[in-house]
C-alpha positions as CSV (number, residue, x, y, z in Angstrom):
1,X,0.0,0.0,0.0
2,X,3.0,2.3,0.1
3,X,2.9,4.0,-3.1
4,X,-0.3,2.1,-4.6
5,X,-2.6,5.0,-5.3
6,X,-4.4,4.8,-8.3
7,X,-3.0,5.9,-11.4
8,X,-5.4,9.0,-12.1
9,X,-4.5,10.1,-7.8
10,X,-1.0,10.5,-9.6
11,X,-2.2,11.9,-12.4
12,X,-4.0,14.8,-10.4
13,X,-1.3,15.2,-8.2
14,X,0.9,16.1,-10.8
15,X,-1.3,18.3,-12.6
16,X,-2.2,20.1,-9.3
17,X,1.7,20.5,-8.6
18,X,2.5,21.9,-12.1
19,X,-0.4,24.4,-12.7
20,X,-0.1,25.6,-8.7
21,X,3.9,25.9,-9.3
22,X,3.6,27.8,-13.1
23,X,1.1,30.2,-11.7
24,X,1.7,31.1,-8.3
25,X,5.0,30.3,-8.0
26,X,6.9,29.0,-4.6
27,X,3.7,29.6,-3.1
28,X,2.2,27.6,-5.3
29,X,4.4,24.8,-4.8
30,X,3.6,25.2,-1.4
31,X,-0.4,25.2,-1.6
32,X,-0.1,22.2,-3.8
33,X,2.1,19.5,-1.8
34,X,-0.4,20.8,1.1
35,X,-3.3,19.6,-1.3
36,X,-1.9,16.2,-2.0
37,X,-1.1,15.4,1.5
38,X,-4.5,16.4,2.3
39,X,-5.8,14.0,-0.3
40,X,-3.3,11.4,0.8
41,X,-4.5,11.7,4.7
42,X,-8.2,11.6,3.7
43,X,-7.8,8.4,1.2
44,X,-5.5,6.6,3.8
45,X,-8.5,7.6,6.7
46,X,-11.1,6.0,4.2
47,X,-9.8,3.2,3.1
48,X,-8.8,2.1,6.9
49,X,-12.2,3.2,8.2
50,X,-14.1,1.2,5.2
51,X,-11.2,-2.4,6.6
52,X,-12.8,-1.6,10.3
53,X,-16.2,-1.7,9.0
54,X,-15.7,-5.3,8.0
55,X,-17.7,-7.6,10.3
56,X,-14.3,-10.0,9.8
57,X,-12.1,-7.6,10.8
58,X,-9.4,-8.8,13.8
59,X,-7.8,-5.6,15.2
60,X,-5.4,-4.9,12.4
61,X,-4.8,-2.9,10.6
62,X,-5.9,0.1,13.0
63,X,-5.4,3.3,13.5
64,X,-2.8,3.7,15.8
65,X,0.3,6.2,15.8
66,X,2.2,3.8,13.3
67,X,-0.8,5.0,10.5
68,X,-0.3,8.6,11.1
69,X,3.6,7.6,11.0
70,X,2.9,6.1,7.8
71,X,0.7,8.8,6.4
72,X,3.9,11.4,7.1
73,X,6.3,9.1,5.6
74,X,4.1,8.4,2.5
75,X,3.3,11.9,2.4
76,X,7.2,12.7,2.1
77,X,8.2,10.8,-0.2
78,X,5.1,11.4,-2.7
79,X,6.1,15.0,-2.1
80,X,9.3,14.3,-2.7
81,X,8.7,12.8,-6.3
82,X,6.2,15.8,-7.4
83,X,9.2,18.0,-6.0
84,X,10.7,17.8,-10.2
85,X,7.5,18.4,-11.7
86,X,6.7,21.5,-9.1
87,X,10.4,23.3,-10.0
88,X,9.9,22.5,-13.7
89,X,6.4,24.2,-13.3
90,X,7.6,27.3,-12.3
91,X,11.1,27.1,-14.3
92,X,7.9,27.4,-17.1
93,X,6.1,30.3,-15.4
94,X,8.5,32.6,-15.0
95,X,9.6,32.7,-18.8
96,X,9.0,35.9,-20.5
97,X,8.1,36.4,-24.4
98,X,10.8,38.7,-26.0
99,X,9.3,40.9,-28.8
């Protein structure tokens, strides 16, 4: 489960990092990882809450420190890899036309 989102999750995040990175700058970059570890937190939350529904379910996985400890580290590494495609993004947006 470590880096098995979905393909279109990356897909998003990527786009999200660009377009927030080309217009807005570092700020940008900023408002966007803070979007994808939001989306990474509340898809993590779900998909734990939806294995404790189970009637099967035996006490594990639960959500304990060692999730949120997870959540972080996935958070920092998928961070980490949109990190390229964030400085590339504004590397783009700052280019001026010369007439």
């Amino acid at each position: 489960m470590f880096l098995e989102y979905e393909f279109y999750y990356w897909i998003i995040w990527c786009l999200i990092t660009f377009c927030f990175a080309k217009r807005l700058g570092y700020l940008g970059l900023f408002i966007a990882h803070l979007i994808v570890l939001t989306s990474i937190a509340i898809s993590d939350i779900y998909l734990m809450s939806e294995f404790m529904k189970n009637p099967e379910w035996d006490g594990t996985p639960d959500m304990d420190i060692l999730f949120f400890l997870g959540i972080i580290f996935r958070v920092i590494i998928i961070n980490t890899c949109l990190l390229p495609i964030g400085l590339i993004g504004k590397h783009l947006g700052k280019r001026v036309k010369v007439t």
